[in-house]
Every structure is written in C-alpha cells, then in structure tokens.
N, CA, C and O atoms as CSV, one atom per row, in Angstrom:
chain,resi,resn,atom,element,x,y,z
A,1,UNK,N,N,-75.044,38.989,-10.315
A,1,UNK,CA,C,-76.343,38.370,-10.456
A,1,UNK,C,C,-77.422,39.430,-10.269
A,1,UNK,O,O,-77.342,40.018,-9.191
A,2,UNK,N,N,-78.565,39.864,-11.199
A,2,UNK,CA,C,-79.656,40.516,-11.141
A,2,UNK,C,C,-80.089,39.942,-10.116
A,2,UNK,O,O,-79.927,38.819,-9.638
A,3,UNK,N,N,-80.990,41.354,-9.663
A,3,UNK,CA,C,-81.937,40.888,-8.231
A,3,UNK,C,C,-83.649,40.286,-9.353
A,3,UNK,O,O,-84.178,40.423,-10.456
A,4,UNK,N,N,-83.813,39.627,-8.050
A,4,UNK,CA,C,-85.093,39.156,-8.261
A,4,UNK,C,C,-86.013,40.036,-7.812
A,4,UNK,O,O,-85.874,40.559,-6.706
A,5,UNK,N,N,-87.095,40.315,-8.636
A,5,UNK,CA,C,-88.034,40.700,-8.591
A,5,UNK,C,C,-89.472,40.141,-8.540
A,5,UNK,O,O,-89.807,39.152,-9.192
A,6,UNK,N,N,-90.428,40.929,-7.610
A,6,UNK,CA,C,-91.487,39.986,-6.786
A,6,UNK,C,C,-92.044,39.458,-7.323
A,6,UNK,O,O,-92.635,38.463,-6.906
A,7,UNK,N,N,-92.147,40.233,-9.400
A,7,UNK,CA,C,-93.412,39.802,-9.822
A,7,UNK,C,C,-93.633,38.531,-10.657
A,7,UNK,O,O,-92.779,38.327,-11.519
A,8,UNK,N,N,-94.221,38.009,-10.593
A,8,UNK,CA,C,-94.382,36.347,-11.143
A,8,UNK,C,C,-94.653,36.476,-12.197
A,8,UNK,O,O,-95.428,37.278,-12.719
A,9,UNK,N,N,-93.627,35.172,-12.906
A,9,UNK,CA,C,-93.450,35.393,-14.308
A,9,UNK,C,C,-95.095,34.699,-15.132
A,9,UNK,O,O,-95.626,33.658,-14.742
A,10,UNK,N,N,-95.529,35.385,-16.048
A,10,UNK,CA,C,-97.166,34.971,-16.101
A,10,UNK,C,C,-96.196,33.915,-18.407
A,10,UNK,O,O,-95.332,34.102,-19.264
A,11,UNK,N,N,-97.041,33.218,-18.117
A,11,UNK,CA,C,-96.613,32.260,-18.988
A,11,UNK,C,C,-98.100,32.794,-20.143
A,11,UNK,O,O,-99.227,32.979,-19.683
A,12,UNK,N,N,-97.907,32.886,-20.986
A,12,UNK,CA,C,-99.157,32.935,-22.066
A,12,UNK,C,C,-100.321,33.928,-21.722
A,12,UNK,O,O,-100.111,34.783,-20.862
A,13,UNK,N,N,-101.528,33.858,-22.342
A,13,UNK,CA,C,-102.654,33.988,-21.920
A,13,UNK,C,C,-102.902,33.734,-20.213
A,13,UNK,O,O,-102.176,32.896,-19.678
A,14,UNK,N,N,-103.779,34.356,-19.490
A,14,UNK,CA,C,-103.911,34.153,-18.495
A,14,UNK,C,C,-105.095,32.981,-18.272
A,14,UNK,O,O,-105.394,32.118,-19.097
A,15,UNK,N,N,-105.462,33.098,-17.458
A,15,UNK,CA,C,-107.028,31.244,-17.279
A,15,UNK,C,C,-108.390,32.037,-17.169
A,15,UNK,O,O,-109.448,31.407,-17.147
A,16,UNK,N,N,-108.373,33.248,-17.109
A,16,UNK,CA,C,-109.491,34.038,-17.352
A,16,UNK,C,C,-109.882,34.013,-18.751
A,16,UNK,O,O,-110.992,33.687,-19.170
A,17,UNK,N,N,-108.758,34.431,-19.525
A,17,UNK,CA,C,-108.188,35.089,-20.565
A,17,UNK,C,C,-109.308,33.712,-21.496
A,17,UNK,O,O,-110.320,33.868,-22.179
A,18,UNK,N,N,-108.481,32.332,-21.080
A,18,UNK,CA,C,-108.010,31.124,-21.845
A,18,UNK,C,C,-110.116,30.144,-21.772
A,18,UNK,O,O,-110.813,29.393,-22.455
A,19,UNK,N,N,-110.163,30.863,-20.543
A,19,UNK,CA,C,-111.407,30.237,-20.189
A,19,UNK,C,C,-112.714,31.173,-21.137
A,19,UNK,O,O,-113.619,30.455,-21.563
A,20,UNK,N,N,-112.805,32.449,-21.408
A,20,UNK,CA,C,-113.583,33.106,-21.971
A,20,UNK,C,C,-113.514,33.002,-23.655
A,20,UNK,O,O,-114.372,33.190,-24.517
A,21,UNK,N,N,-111.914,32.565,-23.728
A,21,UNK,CA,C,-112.102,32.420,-25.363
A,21,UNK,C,C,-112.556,30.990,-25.617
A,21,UNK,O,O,-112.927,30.673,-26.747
A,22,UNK,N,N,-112.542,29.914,-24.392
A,22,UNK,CA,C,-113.260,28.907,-24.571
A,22,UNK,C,C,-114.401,28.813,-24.786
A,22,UNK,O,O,-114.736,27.945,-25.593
A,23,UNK,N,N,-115.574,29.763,-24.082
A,23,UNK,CA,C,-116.860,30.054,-23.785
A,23,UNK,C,C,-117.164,30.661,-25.339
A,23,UNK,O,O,-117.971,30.060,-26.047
A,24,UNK,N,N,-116.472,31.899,-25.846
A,24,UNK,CA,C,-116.670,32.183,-27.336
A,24,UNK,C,C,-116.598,31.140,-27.880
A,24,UNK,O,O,-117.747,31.213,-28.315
A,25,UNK,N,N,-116.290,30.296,-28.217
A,25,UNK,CA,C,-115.479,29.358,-28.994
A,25,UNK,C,C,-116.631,28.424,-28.945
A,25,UNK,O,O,-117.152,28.630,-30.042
A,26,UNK,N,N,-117.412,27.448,-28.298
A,26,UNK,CA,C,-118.131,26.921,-27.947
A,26,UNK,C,C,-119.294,27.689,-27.910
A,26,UNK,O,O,-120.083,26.852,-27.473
A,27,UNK,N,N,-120.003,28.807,-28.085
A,27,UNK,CA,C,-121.432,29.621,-28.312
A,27,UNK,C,C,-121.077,29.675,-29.964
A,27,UNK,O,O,-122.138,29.569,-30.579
A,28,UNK,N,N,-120.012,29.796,-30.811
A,28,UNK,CA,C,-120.067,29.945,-31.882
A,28,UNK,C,C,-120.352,28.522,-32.678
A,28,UNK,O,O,-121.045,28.433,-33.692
A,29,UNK,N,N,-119.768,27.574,-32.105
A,29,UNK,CA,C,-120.247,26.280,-32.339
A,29,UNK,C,C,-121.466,25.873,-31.941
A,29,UNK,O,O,-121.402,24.790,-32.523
A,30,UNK,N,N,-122.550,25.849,-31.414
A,30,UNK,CA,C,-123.139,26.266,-30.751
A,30,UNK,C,C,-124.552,26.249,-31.824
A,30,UNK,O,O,-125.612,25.643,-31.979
A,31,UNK,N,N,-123.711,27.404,-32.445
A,31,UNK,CA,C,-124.342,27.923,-33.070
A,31,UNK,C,C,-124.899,27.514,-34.329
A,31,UNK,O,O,-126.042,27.738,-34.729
A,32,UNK,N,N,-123.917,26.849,-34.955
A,32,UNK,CA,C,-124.578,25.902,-36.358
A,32,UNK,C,C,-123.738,26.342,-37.428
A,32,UNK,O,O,-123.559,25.671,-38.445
A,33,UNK,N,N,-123.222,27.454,-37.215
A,33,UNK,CA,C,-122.903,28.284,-38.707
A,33,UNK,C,C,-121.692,27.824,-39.057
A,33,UNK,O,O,-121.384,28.231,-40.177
A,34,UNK,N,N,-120.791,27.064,-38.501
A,34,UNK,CA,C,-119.971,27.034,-38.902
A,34,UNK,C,C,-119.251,25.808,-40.159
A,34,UNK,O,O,-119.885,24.766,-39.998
A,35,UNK,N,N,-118.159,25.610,-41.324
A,35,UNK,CA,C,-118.384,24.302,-41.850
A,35,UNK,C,C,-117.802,23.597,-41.236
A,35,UNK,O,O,-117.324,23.809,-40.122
A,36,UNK,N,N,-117.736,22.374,-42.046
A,36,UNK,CA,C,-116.910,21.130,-41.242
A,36,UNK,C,C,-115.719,21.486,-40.869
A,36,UNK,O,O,-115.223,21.097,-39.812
A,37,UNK,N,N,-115.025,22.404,-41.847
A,37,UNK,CA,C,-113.229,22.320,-41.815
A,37,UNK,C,C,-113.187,23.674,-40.109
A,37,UNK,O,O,-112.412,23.623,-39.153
A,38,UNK,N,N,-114.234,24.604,-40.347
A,38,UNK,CA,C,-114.104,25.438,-38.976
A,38,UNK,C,C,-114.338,24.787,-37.713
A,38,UNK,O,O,-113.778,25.042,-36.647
A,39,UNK,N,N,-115.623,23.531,-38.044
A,39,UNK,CA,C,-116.325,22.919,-36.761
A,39,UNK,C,C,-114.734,22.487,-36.127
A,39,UNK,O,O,-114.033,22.757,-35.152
A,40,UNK,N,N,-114.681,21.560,-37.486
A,40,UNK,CA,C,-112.738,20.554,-36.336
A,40,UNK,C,C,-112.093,21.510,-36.174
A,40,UNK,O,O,-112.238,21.642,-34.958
A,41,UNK,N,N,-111.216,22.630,-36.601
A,41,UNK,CA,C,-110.143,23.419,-35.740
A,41,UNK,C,C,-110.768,24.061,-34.632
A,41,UNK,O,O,-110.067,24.262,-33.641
A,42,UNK,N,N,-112.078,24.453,-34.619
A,42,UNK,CA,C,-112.611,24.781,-33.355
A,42,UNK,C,C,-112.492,24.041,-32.518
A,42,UNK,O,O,-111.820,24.331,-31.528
A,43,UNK,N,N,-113.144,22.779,-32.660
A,43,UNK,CA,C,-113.078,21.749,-31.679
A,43,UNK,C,C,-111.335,21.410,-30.964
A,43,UNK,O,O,-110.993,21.389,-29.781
A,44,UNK,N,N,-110.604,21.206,-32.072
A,44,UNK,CA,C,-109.137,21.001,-31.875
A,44,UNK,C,C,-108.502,22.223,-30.941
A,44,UNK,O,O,-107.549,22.079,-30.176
A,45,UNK,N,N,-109.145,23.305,-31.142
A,45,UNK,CA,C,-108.450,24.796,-30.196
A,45,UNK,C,C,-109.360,24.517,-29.027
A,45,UNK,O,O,-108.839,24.987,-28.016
A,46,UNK,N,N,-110.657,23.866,-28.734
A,46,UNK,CA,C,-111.400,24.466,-28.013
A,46,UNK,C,C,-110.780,22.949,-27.055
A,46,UNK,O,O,-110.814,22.974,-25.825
A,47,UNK,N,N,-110.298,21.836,-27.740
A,47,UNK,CA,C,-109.919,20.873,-26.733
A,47,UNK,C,C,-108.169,21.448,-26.303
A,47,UNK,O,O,-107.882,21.044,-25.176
A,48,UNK,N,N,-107.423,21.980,-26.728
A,48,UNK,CA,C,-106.153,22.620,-26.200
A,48,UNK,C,C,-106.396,23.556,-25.451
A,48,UNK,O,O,-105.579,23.647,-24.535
A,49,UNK,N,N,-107.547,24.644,-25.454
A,49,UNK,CA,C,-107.942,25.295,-24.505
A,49,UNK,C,C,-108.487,24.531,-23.043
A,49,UNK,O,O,-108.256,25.006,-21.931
A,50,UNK,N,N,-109.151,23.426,-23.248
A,50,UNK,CA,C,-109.730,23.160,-22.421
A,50,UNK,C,C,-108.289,22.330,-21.288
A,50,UNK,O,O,-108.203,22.413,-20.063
A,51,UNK,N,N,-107.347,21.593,-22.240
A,51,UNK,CA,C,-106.202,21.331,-21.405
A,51,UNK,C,C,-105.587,22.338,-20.611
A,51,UNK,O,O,-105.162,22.162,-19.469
A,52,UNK,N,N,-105.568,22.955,-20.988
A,52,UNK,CA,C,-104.674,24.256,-20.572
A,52,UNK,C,C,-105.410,24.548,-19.354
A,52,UNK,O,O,-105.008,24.278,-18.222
A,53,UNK,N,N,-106.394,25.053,-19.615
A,53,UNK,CA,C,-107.379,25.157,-18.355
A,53,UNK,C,C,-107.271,24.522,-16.902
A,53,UNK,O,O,-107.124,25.008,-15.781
A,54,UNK,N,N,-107.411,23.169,-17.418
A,54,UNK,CA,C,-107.143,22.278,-16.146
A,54,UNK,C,C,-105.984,22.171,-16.022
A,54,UNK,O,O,-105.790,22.073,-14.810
A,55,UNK,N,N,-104.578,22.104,-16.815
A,55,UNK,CA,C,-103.207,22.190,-16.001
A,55,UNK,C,C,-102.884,23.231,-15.191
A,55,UNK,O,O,-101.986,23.284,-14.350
A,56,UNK,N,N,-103.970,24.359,-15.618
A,56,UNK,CA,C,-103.870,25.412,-14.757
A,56,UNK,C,C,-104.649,25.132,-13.277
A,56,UNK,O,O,-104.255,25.117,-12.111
A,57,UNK,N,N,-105.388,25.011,-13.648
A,57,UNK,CA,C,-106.477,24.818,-12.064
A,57,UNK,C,C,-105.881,23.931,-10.767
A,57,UNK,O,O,-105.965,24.135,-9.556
A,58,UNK,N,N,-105.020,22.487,-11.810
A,58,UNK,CA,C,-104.680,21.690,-11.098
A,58,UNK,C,C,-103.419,22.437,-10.277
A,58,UNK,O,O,-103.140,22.360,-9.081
A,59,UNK,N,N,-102.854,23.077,-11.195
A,59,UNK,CA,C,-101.415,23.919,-10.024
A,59,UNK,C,C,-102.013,24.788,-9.436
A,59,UNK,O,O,-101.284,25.430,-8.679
A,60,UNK,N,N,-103.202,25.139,-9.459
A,60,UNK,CA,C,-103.681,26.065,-8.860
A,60,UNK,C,C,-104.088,25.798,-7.146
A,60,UNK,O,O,-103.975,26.460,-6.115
A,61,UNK,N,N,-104.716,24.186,-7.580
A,61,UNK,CA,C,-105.246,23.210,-6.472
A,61,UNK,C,C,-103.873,23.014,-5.887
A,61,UNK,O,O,-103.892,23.901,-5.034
A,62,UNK,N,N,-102.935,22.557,-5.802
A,62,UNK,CA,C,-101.261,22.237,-5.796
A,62,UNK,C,C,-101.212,23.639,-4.538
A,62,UNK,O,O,-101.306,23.590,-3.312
A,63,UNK,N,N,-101.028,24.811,-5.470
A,63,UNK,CA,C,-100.698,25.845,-4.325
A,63,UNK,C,C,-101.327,26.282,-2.943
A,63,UNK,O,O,-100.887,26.969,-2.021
A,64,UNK,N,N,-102.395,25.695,-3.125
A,64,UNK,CA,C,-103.488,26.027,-2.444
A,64,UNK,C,C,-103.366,25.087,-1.134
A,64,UNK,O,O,-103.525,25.348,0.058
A,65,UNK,N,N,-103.091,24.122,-1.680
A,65,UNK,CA,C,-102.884,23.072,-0.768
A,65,UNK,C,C,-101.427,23.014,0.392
A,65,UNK,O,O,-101.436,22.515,1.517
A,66,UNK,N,N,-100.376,23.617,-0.233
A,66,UNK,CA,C,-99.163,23.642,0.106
A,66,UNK,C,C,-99.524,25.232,1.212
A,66,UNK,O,O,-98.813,25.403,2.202
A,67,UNK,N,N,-100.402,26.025,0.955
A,67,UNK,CA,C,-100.219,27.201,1.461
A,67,UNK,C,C,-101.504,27.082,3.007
A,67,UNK,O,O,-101.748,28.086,3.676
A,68,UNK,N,N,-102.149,25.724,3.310
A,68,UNK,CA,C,-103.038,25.489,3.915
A,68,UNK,C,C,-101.836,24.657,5.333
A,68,UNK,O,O,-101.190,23.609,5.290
A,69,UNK,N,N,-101.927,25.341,6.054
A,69,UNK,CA,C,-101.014,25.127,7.067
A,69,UNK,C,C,-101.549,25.736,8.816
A,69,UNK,O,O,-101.709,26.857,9.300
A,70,UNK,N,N,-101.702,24.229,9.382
A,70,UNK,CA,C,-101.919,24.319,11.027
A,70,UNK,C,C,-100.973,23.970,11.800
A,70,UNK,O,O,-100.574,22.806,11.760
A,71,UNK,N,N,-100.347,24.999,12.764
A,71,UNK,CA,C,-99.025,24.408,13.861
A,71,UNK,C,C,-98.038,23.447,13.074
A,71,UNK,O,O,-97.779,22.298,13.431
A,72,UNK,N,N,-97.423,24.207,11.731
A,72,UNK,CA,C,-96.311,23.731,11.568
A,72,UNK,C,C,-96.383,22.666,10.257
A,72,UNK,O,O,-95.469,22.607,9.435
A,73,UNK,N,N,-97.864,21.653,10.163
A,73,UNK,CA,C,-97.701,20.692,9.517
A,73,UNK,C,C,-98.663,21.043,8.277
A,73,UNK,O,O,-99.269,22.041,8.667
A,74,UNK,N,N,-98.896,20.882,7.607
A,74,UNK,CA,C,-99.641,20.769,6.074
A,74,UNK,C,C,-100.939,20.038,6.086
A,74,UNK,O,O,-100.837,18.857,5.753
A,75,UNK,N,N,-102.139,20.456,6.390
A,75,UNK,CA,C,-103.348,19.664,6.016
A,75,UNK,C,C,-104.011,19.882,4.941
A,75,UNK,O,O,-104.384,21.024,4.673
A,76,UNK,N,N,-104.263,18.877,4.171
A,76,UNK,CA,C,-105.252,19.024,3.281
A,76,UNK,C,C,-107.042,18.843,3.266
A,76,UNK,O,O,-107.720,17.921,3.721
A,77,UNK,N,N,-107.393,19.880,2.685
A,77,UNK,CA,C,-108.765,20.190,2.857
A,77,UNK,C,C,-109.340,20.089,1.626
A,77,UNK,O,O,-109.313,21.025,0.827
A,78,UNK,N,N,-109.951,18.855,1.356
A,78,UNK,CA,C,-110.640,18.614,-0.207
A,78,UNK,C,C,-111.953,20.105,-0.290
A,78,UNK,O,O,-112.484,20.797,0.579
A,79,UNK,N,N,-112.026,20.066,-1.532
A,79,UNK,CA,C,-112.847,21.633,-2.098
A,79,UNK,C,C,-113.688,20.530,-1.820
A,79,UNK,O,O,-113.579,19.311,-1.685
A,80,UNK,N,N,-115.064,21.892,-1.762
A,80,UNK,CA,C,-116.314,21.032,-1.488
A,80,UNK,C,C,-116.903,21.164,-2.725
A,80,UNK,O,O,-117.229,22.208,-3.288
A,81,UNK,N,N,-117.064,19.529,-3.275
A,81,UNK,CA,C,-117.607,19.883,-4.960
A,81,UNK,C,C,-119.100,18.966,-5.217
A,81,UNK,O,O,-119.629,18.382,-6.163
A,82,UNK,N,N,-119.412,19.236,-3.743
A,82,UNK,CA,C,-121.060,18.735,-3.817
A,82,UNK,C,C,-121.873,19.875,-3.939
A,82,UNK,O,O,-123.056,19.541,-3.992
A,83,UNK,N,N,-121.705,21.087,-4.005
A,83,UNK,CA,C,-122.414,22.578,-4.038
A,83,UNK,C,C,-123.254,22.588,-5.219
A,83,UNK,O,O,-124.245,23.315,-5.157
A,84,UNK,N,N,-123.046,21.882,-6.355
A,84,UNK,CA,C,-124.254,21.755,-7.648
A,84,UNK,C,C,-125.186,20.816,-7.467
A,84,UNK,O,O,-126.206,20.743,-8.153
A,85,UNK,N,N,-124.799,19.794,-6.233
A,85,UNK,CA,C,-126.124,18.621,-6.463
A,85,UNK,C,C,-127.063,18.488,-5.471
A,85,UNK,O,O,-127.622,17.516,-4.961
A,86,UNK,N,N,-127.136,20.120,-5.245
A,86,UNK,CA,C,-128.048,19.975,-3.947
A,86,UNK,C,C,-129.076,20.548,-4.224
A,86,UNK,O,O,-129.991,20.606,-3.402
C-alpha cells in the first residue's frame, strides 16, 4: 500500500479561482454587449458557478465547525452575519 501523503487532494478550479471568474462573468453581463444566445450560457455558467461556490463554502462552514472544540466536546459558534446591516 502507497503511503499517504499530507497534501489534499484539490478537486477542479479552486473557490478563489471559481469566485473571480464569477465576478468577470457578471461585469461582462453587466455590461450590455452581449447577445441573447451569450447572455443565457453566461447566465447558465454564471448559475453553476455560483453552485459550486456555495457547496464549497458550505463544507467549508462544516470544517470549521468540527475543528471548533472546548474540553473535549464540539461547540458551535454561528458566523456573525449581521456585520453589513449596521
């Protein structure tokens, strides 16, 4: 049996990667120039991007949570997502 090695296997594009070609993607629309047949596959990539995104974040939230640990037991600490409405 091969040894395991530390480094984590990275699946696709990374969420940096996935999130900035979203941001292109959406300033080009945005923009006006594009026709109907570009507007929908944009839209169609820019909504698979946007899934992707959040299945990422959500395992992201997942690890985060599992790695939040006092004397033994697992607490969870909701993100504070009142920071924009103040």
């Amino acid at each position: 049996m091969p040894p395991k090695t530390s480094q984590p296997k990275k699946k696709g594009v990374d969420f940096e990667q996935s999130l900035s070609t979203l941001e292109s993607l959406v300033n080009r629309m945005e923009q006006g120039d594009m026709t109907l047949e570009e507007s929908l596959q944009a839209f169609e990539t820019g909504i698979a991007l946007t899934r992707e995104c959040q299945t990422r974040l959500a395992a992201a939230e997942q690890q985060v949570s599992k790695l939040i640990e006092q004397q033994g037991t697992i607490h969870l600490e909701p993100f504070d997502t009142d920071e924009g409405d103040a």
